[in-house]
N, C-alpha and C positions, 0 to 999 in steps of 0.2 A: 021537698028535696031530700029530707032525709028518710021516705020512705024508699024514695029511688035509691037511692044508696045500699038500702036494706034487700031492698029487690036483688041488683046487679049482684052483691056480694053471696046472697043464696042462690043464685043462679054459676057465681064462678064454684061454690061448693060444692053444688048436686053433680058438676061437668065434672070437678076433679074429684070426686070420690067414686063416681062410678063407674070407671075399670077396677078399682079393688073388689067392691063389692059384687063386679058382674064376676070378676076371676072366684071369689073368696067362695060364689055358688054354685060354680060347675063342679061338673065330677070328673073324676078321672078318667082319662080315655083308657081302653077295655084294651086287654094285654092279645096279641095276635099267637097264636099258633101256629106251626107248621103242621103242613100235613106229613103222611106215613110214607115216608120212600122206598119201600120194599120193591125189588126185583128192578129198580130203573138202570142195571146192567145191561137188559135182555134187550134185544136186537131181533123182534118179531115183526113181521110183518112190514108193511113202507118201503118197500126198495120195488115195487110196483111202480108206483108214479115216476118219482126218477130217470126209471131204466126205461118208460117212454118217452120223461122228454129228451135223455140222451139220444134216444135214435129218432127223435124227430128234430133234432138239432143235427145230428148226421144225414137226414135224407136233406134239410132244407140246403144245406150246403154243397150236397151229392148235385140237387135239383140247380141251385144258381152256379154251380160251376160246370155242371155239364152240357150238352145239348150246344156244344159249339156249331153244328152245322147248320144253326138258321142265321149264319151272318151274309148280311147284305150281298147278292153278286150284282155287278156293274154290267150292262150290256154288251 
């Protein structure tokens, strides 16, 4: 009986000491840098894609509102 004892109580020790000792080993997490933002003013290039899909958003609407005369005629 009283080696269960002995048992149970170094077993509650090893559980509660080992978040200090896992923390007490690690290292520091590693400091981030930013990168270099030179020039992120400039406004090259990219107005390509856009300015197609504006006019493909202008023709799909040109296409579903137009073309009124295939409506049904009645005999």
């Amino acid at each position: 009986m009283k080696i269960a004892k002995l048992a149970v109580a170094a077993a509650i020790m090893s559980l509660a000491t080992a978040p200090v000792v896992a923390q007490a080993a690690s290292q520091p997490a590693p400091v981030r840098e930013g990168a270099a933002v030179s020039g992120s003013e400039d406004l090259r290039g990219g107005f390509i894609i856009p300015l197609i899909a504006i006019v493909a958003v202008i023709l799909g609407i040109l296409a579903m509102t137009g073309g009124n005369n295939d409506r049904p005629h009645s005999p």
